[in-house]
C-alpha positions in Angstrom: -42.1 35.4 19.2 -44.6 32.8 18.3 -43.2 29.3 18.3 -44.5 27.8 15.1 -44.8 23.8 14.2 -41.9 24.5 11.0 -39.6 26.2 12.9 -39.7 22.8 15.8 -39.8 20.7 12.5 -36.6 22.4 11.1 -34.9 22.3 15.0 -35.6 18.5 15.4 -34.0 17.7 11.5 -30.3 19.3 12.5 -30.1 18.0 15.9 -32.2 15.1 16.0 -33.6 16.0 19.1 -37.3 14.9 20.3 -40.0 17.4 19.0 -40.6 18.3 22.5 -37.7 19.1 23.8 -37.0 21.4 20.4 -40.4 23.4 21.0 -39.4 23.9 24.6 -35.3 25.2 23.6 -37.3 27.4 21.2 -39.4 29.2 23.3 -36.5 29.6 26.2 -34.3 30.6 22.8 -36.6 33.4 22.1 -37.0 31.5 18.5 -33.5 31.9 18.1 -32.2 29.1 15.9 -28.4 28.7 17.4 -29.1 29.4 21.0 -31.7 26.8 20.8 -29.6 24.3 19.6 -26.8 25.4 22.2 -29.3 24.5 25.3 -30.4 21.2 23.4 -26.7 20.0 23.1 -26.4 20.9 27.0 -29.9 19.3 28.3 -29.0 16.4 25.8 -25.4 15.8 25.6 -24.2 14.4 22.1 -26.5 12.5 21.6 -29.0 14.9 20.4 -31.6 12.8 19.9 -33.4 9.5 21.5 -33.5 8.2 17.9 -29.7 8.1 17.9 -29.7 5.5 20.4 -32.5 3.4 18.7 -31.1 0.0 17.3 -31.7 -0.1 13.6 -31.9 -3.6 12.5 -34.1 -3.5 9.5 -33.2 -1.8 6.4 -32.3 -2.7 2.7 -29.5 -3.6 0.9 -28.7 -1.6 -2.2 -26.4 -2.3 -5.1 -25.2 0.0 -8.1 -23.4 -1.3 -11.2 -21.8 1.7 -13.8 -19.4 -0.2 -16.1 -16.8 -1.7 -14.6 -17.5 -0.4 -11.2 -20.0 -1.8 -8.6 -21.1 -0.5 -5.0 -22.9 -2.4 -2.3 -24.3 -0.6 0.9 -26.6 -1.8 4.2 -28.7 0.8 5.3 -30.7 0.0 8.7 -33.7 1.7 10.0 -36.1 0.6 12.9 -38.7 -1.1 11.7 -39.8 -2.8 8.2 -42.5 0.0 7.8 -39.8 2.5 6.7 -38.4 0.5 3.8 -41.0 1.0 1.6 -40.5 4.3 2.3 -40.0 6.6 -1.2 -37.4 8.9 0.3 -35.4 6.5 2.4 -34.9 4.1 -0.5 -34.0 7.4 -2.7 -31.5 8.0 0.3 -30.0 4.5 -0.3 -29.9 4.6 -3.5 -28.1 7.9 -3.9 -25.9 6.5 -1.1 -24.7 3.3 -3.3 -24.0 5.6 -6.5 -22.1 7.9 -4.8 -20.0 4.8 -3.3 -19.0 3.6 -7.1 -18.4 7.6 -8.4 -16.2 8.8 -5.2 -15.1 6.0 -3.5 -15.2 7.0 -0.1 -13.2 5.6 2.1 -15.4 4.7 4.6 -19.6 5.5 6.0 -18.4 8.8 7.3 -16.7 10.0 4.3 -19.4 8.5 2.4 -22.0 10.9 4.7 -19.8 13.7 3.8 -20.2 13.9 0.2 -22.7 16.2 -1.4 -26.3 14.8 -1.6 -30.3 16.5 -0.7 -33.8 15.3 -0.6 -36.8 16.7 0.3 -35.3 19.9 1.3 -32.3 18.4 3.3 -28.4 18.6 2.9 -25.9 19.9 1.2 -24.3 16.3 2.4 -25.6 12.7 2.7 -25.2 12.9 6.7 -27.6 16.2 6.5 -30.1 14.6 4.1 -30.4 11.3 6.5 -29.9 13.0 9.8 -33.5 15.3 8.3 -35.0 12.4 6.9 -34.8 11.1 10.7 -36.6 14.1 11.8 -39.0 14.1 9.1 -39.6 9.8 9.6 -39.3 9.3 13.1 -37.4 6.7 12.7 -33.0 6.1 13.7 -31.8 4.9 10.2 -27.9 4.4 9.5 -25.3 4.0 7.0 -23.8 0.8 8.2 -21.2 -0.4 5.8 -20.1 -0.1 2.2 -18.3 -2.3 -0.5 -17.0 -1.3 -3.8 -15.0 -2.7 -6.6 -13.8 -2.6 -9.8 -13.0 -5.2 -13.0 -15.8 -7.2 -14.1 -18.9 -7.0 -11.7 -22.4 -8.0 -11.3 -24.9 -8.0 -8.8 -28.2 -9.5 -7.4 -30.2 -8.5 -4.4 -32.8 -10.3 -3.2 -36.6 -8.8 -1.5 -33.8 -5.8 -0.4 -32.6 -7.7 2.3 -29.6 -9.8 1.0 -27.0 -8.4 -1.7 -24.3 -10.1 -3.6 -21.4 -8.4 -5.2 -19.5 -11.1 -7.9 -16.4 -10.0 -9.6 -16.1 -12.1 -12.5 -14.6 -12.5 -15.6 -16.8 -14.1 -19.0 -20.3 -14.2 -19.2 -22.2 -11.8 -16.8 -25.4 -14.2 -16.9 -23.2 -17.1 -15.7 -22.0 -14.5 -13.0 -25.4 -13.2 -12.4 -26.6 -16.9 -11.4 -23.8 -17.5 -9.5 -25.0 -14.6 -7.5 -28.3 -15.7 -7.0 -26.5 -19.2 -6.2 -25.2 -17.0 -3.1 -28.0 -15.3 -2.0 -29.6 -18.6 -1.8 -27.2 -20.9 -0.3 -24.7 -18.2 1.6 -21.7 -19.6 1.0 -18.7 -18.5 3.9 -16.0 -18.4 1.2 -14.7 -19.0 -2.6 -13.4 -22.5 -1.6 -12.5 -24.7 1.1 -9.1 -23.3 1.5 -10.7 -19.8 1.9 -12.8 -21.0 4.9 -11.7 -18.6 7.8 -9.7 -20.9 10.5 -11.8 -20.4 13.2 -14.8 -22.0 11.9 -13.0 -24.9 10.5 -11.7 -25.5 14.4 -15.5 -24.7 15.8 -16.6 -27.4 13.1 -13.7 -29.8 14.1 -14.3 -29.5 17.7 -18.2 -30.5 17.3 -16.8 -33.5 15.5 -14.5 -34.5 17.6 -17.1 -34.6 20.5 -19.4 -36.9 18.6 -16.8 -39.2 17.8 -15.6 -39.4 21.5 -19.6 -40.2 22.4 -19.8 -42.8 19.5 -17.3 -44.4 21.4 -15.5 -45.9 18.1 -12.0 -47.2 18.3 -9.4 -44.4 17.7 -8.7 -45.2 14.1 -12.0 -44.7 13.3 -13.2 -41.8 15.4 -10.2 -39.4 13.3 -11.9 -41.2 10.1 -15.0 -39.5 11.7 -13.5 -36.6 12.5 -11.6 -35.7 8.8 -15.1 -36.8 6.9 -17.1 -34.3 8.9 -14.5 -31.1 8.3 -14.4 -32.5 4.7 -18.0 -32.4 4.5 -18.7 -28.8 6.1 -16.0 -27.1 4.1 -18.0 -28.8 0.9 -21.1 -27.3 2.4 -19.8 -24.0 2.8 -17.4 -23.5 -0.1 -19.0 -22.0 -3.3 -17.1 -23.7 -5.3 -17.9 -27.0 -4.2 -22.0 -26.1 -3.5 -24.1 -28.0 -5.8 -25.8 -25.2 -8.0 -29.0 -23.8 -7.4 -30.1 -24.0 -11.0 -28.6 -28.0 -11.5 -28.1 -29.3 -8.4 -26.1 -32.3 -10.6 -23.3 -30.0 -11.0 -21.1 -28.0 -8.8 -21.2 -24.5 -9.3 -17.4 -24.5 -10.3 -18.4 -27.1 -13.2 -21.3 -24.5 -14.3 -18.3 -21.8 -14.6 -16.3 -24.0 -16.3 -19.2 -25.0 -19.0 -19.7 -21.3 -19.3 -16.4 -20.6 -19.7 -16.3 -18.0 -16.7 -14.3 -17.5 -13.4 -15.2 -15.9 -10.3 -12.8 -14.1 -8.3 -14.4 -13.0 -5.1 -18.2 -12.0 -3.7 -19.2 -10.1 -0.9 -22.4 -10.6 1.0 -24.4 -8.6 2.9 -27.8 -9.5 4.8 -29.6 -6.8 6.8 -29.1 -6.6 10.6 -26.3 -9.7 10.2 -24.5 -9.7 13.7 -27.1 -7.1 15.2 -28.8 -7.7 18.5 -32.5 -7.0 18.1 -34.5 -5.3 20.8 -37.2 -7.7 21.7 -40.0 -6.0 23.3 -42.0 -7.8 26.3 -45.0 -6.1 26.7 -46.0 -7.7 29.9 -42.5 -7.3 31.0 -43.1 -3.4 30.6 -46.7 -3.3 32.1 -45.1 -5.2 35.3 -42.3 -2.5 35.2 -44.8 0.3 35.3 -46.9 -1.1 38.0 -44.2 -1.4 40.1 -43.1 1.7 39.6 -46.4 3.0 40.1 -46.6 0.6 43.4 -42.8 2.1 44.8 -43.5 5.7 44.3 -47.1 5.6 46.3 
């Protein structure tokens, strides 16, 4: 049976296996579709695919707002090439509607739910898992965030997203947004700021005032002013706003008659480790390879 370039196409988009290896399972399959797959998932393991194991730490960040219900998700792919991609950025999209309409509970439900594209599905996890295969390129649902009340949202060049829950005006709300993406606040106020940077921030300050080598007295004056001055610099509340850096952005909500009750932030590849490539590195690899094996 004659081995043709669709059938190794369709192979590689269910298991994500190299389109190599799919053309060879073929032809040892006899063209047979499930006994191909079989000896991939035995010469491969579970991890079907090298693009599996490829760290994805571009992507985009996409929002959706429906009424009173709004849906954040980070979607990472390899390189920047791919997000201006047409049918990845439908993928994420779709992925960010159905996150406000089903409320999954997590990514894998989320991949579960019905969704196709260009031929792939009947789930979200199909349609990404062929748009791999169709790409070339790892890309991954990495995590989701949806709520519900009074929402708005801002994302900025695709790379950051802000979801605000508010309640008043939805420009004042919007800004404040914006306000975020801009100056990345950790937390609503200085009260909110998670304990272990406060004692990371503390402990810096503490060493500086032990070098200044100021009487005690005024050391823990040093001390307290920096912590005070960090949670100010971190807390949105107490940021100076973007728009009128004369006012805090609290006093803004308060002129605009508006309260914000929480935000979530998500910047793409936050927290990831990048693969750095050395080229030279990887020629001196080879040569030494080269050099061993003669």
């Amino acid at each position: 049976m004659a081995i043709t370039a669709a059938m190794v196409g369709e192979l590689r988009a269910k298991t994500d296996a190299p389109m190599m290896e799919c053309k060879k399972a073929l032809i040892e399959a006899e063209g047979n579709f499930d006994k191909a797959e079989e000896i991939l998932r035995v010469k491969l393991g579970n991890k079907a695919g090298k693009a599996s194991s490829r760290i994805t730490a571009e992507g985009i960040v996409a929002c959706f707002i429906d009424g009173q219900v709004g849906s954040m998700i980070e979607v990472n792919c390899e390189t920047d090439f791919v997000t201006k991609n047409d049918s990845f950025l439908a993928l994420c999209n779709a992925a960010a509607e159905l996150v406000a309409k089903h409320n999954p509970a997590d990514v894998e439900a989320l991949g579960a739910l019905p969704y196709a594209i260009d031929g792939f599905g009947p789930t979200l996890e199909d349609a990404r898992r062929g748009l791999i295969g169709k790409i070339g390129e790892n890309m991954s649902f990495r995590r989701i965030k949806r709520v519900e009340g009074g929402v708005t949202s801002y994302v900025h060049g695709g790379r950051i997203g802000v979801l605000v829950q508010y309640a008043g005006s939805e420009d004042a709300a919007r800004d404040v947004a914006m306000h975020i993406a801009a100056m990345k606040p950790v937390s609503l106020s200085s009260s909110d700021v998670p304990a272990d940077l406060v004692a990371k921030e503390r402990s810096v300050a503490t060493a500086k005032a032990a070098e200044s080598g100021k009487p005690a007295d005024i050391a823990t004056k040093m001390i307290e002013g920096a912590v005070a001055k960090y949670l100010k610099e971190v807390s949105l509340m107490d940021q100076p706003f973007v728009k009128n850096d004369k006012q805090t952005v609290a006093a803004m909500l308060k002129e605009a008659n508006t309260a914000v009750s929480a935000f979530t932030m998500y910047v793409v590849g936050e927290g990831i480790e990048k693969k750095v490539d050395d080229f030279a590195a990887e020629v001196a690899a080879q040569v030494a390879a080269a050099k061993a094996g003669s």
